[in-house]
C-alpha positions as a Markdown table, in Angstrom:
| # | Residue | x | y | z |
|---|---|---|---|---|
| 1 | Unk | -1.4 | -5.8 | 60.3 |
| 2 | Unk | -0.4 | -9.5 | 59.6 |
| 3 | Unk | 2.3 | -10.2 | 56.6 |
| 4 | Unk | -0.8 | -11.9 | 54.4 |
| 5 | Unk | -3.1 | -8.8 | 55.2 |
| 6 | Unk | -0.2 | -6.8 | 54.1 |
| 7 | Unk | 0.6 | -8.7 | 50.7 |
| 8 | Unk | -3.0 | -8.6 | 49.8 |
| 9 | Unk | -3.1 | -4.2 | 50.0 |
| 10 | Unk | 0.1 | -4.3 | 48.0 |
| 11 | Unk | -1.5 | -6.3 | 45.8 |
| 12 | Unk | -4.7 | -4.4 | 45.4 |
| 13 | Unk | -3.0 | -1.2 | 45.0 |
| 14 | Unk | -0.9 | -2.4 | 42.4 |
| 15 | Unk | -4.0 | -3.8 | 40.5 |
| 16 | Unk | -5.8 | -0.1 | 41.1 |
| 17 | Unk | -2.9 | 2.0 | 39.3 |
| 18 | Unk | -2.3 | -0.9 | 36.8 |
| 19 | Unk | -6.1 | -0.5 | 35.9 |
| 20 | Unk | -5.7 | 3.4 | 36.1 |
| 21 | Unk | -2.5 | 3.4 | 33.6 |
| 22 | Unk | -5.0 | 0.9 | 31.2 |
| 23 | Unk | -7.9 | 3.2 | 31.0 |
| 24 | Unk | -5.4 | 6.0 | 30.2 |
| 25 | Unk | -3.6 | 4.6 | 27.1 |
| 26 | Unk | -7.1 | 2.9 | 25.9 |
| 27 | Unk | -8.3 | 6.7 | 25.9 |
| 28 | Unk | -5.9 | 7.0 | 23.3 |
| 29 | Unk | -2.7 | 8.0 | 24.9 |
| 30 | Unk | 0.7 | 6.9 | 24.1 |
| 31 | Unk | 1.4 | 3.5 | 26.2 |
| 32 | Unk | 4.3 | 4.3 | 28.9 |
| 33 | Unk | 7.7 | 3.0 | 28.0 |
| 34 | Unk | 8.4 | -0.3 | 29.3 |
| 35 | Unk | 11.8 | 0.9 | 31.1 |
| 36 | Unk | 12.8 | 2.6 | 34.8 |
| 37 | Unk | 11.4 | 5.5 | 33.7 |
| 38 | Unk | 7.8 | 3.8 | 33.3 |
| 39 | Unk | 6.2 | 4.6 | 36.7 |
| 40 | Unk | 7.1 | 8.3 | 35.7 |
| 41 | Unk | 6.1 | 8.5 | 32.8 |
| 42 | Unk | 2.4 | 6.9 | 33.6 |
| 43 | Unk | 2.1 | 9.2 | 36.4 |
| 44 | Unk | 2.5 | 12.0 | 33.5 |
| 45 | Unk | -0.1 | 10.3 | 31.5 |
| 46 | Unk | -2.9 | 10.5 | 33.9 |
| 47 | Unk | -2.1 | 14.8 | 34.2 |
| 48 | Unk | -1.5 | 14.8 | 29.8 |
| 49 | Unk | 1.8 | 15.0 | 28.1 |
| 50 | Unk | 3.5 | 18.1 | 28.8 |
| 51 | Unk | 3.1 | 19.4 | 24.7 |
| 52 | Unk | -0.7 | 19.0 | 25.2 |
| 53 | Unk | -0.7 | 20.9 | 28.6 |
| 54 | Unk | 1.8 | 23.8 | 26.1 |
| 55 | Unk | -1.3 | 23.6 | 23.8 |
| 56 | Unk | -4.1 | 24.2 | 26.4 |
| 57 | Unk | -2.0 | 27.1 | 27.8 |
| 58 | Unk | -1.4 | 28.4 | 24.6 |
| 59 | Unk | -5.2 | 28.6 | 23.4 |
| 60 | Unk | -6.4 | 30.2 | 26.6 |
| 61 | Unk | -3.6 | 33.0 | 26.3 |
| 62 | Unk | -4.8 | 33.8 | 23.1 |
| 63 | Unk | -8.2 | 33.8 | 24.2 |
| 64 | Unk | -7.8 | 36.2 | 27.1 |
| 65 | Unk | -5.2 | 38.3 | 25.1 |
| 66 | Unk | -6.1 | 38.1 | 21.2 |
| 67 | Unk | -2.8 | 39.0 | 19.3 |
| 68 | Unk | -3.2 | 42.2 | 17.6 |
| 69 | Unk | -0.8 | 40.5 | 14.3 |
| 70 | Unk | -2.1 | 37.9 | 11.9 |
| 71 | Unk | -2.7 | 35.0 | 13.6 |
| 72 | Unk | -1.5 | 31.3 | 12.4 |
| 73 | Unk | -1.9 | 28.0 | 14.6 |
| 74 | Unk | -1.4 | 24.7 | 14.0 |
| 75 | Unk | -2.8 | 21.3 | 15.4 |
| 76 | Unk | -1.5 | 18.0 | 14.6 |
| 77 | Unk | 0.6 | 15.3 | 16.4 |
| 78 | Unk | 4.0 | 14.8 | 17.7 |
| 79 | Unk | 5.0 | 14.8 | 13.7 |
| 80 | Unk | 3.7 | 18.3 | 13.4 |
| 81 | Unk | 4.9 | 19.6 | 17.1 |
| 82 | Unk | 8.9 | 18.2 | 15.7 |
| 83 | Unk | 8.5 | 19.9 | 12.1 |
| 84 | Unk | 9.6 | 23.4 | 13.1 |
| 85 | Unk | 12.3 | 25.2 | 15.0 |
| 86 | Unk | 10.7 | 27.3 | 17.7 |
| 87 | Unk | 7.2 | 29.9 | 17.5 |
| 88 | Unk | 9.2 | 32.6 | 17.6 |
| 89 | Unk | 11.6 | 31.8 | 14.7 |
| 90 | Unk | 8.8 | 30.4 | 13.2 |
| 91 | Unk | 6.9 | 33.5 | 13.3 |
| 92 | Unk | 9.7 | 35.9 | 12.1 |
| 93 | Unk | 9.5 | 33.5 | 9.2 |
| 94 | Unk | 6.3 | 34.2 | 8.2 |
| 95 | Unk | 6.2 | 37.7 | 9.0 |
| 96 | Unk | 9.5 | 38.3 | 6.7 |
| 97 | Unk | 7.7 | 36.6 | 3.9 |
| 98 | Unk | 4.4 | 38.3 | 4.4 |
| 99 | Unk | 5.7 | 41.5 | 4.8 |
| 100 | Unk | 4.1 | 42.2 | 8.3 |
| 101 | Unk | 4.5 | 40.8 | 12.0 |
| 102 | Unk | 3.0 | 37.7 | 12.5 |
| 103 | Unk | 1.8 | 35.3 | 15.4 |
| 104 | Unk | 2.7 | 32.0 | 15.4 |
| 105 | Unk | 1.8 | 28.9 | 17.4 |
| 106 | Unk | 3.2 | 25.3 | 16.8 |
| 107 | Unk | 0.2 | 23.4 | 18.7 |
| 108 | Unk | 1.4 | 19.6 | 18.1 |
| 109 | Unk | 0.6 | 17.4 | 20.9 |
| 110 | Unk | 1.7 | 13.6 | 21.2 |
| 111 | Unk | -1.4 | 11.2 | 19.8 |
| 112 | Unk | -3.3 | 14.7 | 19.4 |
| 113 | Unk | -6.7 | 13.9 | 17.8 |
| 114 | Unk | -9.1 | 15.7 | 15.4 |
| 115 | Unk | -11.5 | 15.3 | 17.9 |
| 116 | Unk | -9.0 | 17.4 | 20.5 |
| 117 | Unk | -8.0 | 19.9 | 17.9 |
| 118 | Unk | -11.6 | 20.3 | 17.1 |
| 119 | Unk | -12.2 | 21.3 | 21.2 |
| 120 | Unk | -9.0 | 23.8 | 21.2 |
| 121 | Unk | -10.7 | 25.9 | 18.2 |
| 122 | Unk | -13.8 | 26.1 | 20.4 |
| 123 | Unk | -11.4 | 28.3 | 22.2 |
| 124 | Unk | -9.7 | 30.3 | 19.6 |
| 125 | Unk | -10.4 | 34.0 | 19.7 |
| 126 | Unk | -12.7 | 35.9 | 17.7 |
| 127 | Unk | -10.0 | 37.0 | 15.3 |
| 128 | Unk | -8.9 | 36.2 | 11.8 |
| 129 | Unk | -6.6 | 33.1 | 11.9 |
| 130 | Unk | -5.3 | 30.6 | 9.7 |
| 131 | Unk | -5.6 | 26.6 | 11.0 |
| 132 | Unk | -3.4 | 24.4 | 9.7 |
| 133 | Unk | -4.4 | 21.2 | 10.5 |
| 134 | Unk | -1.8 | 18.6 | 10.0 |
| 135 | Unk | -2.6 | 14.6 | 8.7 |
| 136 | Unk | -0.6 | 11.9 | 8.1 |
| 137 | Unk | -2.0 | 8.6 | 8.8 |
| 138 | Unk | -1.0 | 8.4 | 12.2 |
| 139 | Unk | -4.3 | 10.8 | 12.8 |
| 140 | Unk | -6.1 | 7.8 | 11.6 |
| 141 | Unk | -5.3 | 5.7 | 13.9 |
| 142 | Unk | -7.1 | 7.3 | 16.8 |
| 143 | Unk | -9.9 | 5.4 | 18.8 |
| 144 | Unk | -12.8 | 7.5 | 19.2 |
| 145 | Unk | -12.7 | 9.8 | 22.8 |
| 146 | Unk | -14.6 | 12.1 | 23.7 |
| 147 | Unk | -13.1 | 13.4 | 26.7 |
| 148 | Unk | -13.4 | 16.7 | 28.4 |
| 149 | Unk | -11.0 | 19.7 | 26.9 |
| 150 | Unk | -10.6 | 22.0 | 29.6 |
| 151 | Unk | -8.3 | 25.1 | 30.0 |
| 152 | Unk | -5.5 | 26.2 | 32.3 |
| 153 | Unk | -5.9 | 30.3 | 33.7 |
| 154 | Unk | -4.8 | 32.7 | 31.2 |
| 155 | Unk | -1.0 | 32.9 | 31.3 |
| 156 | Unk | 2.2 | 32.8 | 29.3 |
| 157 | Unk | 3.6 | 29.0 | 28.3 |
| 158 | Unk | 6.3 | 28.6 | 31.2 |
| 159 | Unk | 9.5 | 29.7 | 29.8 |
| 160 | Unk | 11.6 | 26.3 | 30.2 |
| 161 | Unk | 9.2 | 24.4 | 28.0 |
| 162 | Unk | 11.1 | 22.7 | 25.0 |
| 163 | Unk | 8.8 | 21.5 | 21.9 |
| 164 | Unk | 11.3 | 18.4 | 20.9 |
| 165 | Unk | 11.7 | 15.6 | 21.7 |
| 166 | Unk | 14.1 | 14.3 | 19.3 |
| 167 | Unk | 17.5 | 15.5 | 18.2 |
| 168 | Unk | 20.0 | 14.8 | 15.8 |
| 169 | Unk | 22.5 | 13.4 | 18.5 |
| 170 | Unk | 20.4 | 10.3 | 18.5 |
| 171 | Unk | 18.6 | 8.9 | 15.9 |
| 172 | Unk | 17.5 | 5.2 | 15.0 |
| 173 | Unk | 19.6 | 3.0 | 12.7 |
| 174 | Unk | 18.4 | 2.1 | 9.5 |
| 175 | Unk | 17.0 | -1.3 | 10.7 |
| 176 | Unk | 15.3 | 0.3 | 13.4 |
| 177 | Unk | 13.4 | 2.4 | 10.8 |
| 178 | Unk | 12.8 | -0.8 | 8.6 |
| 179 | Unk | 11.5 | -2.4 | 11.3 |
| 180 | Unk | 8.9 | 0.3 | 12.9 |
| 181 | Unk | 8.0 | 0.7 | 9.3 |
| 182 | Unk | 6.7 | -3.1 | 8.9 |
| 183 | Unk | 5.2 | -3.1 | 12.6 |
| 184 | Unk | 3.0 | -0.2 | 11.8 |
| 185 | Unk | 1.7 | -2.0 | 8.4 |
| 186 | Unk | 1.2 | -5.3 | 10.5 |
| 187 | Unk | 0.0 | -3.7 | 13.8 |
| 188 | Unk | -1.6 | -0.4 | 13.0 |
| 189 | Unk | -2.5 | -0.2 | 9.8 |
| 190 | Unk | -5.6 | -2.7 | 10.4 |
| 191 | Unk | -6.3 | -0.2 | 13.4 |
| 192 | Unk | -5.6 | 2.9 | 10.6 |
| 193 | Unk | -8.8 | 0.5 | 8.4 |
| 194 | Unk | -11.0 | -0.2 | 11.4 |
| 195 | Unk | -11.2 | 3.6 | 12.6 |
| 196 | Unk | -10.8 | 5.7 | 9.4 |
| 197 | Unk | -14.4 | 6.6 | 9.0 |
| 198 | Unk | -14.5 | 7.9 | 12.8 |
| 199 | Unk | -11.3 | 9.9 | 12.5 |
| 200 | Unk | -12.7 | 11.2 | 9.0 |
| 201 | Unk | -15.8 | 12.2 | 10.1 |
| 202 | Unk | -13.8 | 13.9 | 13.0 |
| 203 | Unk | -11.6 | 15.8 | 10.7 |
| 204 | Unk | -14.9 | 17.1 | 8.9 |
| 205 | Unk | -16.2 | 18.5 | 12.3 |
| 206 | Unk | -13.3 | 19.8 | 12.5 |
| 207 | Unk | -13.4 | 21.9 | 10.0 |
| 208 | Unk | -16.9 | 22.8 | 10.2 |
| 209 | Unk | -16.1 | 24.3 | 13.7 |
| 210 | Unk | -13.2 | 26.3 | 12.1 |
| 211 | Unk | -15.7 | 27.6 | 9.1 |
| 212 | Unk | -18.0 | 28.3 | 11.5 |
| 213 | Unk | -16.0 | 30.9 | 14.0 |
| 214 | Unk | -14.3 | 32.5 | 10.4 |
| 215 | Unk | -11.3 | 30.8 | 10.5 |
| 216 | Unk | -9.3 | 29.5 | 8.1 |
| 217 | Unk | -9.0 | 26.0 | 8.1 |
| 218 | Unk | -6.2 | 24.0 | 5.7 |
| 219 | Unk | -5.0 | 20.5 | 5.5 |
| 220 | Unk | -1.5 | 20.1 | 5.6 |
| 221 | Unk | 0.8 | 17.0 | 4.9 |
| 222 | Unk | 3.1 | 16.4 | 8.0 |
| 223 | Unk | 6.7 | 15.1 | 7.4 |
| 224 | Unk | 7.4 | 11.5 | 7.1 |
| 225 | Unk | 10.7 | 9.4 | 6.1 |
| 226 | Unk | 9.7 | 8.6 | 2.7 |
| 227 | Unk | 13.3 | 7.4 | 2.3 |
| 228 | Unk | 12.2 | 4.5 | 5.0 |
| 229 | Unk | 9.3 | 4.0 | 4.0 |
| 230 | Unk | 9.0 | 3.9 | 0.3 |
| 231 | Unk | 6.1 | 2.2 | -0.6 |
| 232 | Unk | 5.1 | 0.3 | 2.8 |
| 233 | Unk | 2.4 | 3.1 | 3.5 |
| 234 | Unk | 0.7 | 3.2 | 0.2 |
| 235 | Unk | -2.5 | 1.9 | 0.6 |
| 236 | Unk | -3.0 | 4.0 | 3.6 |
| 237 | Unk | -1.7 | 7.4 | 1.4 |
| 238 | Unk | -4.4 | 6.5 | -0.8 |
| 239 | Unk | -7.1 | 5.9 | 1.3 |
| 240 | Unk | -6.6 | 8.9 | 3.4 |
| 241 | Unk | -5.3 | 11.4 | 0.8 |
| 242 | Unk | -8.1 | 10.9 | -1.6 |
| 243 | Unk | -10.8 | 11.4 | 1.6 |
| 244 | Unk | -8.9 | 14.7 | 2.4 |
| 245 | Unk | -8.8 | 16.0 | -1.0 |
| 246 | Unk | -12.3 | 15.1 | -1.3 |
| 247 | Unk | -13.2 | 17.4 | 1.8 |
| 248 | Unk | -10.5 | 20.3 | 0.8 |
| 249 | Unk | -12.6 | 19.7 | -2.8 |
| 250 | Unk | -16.8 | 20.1 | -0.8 |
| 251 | Unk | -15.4 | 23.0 | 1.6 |
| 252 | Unk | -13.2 | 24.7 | -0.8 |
| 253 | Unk | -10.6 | 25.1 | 1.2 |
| 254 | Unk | -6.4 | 24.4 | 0.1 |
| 255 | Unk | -4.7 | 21.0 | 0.6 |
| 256 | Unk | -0.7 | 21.0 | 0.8 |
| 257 | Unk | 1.5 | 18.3 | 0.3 |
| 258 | Unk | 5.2 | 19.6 | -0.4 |
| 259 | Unk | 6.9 | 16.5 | 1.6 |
| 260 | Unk | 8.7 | 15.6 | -1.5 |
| 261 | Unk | 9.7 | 18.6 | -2.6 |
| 262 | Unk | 11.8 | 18.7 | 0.7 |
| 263 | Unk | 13.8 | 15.6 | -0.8 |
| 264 | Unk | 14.1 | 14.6 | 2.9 |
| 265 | Unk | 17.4 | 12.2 | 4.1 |
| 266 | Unk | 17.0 | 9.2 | 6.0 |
| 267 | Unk | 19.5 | 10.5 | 8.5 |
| 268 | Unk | 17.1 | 13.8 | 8.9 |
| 269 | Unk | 14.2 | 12.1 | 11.3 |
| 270 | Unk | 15.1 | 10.1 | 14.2 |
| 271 | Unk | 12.3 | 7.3 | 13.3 |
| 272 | Unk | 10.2 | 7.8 | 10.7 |
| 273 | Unk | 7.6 | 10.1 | 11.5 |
| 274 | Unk | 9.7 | 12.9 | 13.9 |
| 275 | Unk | 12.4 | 15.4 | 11.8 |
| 276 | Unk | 15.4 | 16.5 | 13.9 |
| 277 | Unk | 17.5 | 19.8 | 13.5 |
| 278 | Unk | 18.2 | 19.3 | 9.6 |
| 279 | Unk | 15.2 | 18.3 | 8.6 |
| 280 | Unk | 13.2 | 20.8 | 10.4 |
| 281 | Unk | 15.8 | 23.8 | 8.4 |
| 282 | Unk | 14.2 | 22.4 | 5.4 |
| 283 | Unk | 10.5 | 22.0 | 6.3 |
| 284 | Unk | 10.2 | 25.4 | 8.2 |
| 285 | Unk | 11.0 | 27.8 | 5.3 |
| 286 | Unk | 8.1 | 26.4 | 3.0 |
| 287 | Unk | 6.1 | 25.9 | 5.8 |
| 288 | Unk | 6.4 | 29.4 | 6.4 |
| 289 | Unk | 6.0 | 30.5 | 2.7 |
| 290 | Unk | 3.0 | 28.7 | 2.6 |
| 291 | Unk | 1.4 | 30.4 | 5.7 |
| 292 | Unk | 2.5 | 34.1 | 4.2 |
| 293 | Unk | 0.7 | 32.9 | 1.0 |
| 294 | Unk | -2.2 | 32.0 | 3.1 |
| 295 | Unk | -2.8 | 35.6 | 5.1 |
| 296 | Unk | -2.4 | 37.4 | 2.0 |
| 297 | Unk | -5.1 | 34.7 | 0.1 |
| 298 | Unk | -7.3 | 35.6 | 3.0 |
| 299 | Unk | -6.4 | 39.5 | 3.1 |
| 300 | Unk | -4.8 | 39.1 | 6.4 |
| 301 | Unk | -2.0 | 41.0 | 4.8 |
| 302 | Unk | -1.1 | 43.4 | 3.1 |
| 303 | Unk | -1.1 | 42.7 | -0.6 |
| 304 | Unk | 2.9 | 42.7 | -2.1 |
């Protein structure tokens, strides 16, 4: 081959997995990092993010093998999948404050999507369960996809899997924060405006599919840094909050926001959307009260 034949395939191949990696992150997915660890982490993107591969896994278990305890799942994105501990400590949580054993399952995937969470429940088994379905106005943002949701063979999640991402060993600085904070009301929140209604409407199907198996659905607040934030999200709060309490309101199902009882610390998320170790030994507890108040609301425990 001469050396101009050989530039041009170079070339070309580079164009083709350039053009892959777009298609990927205009799907919805979260763009790769601009670093050496790029090419890896595109070549991830085109299989899924490891978390939404745990979800997948997790949902066809529990379809083969339907837990014989109360069962509680819950769908949101990387903010949700950060919030607690582990399943299983998150599990004996619930189970202590319900009085009986209880299943679990943390379902958080990065960029996750009502649409994708609406495609899992498809899924579910036929058993009693409670959904809690996290928002924040990061699940707003989504452009609509309607891609495939297939999953894996029944088996256990592989043992090494870790849920976090972020630790309190490394967390932004202060002007970090501040500044993600103003690029998400300069860049995103006009994104958050142009592709609410699609996302709403989502959410609503959403919970239609849940009604419509017997499952529990319930919107949920997910954490956020308030104490970064403050009032630079306010507009979006509104919009979206008074939509969801509109639809907990026609379906008649609960709506819980306890993100300021937890009187979170700056210092407790590592940007601010993702809680590290301390905050999520706040946010677990009532998360976990909540879900124990749920099964017995739906006589999925024993009443105390």
């Amino acid at each position: 081959m001469t050396l101009s034949r050989h530039v041009t395939a170079v070339a070309l191949c580079g164009i083709m997995v350039a053009a892959c990696v777009a298609f990927v992150v205009a799907a919805g997915a979260a763009p790769a990092p601009a670093d050496a660890a790029g090419t890896a982490a595109a070549a991830r993107l085109l299989t899924g993010t490891a978390d939404w591969r745990h979800a997948r896994q997790v949902v066809a278990d529990l379809k083969a093998r339907p837990p014989k305890t109360p069962l509680v799942v819950m769908f949101g994105t990387s903010t949700t999948r950060e919030s607690t501990i582990t399943d299983a400590s998150w599990s004996k949580a619930i189970g202590r404050a319900a009085g009986t054993p209880v299943t679990a399952y943390n379902l958080g995937s990065t960029n996750q999507t009502f649409t994708q969470g609406r495609k899992l429940v498809r899924h579910l088994p036929e058993v009693p369960a409670v959904v809690l379905i996290g928002i924040d106005v990061v699940r707003f943002v989504a452009a609509p996809s309607d891609a495939a949701v297939t999953l894996p063979a029944p088996g256990p999640p592989p043992a090494g899997y870790d849920q976090h991402r972020y630790s309190v060993r490394r967390i932004l600085g202060a002007a970090k924060k501040q500044a993600l904070v103003r690029d998400w009301v300069k860049r995103r929140y006009p994104v958050f405006l142009k592709n609410f209604k699609h996302n709403l409407a989502e959410l609503r199907l959403l919970i239609e599919e849940c009604r419509a198996r017997g499952l529990h659905p319930v919107l949920i607040e997910a954490p956020r840094n308030t104490a970064a934030i403050k009032s630079a999200f306010n507009r979006a709060l509104r919009k979206y909050r008074t939509s969801c309490r509109g639809l907990a309101a026609k379906y008649g199902i609960p709506y819980i926001d306890f993100v300021s009882a937890c009187r979170f610390k700056n210092q407790e998320f590592y940007d601010v959307w993702h809680v590290v170790e301390p905050g999520r030994r706040k946010w677990q507890p009532r998360l976990s009260a909540h879900a124990a108040r749920l099964l017995r609301r739906y006589g999925m425990v024993p009443e105390t």
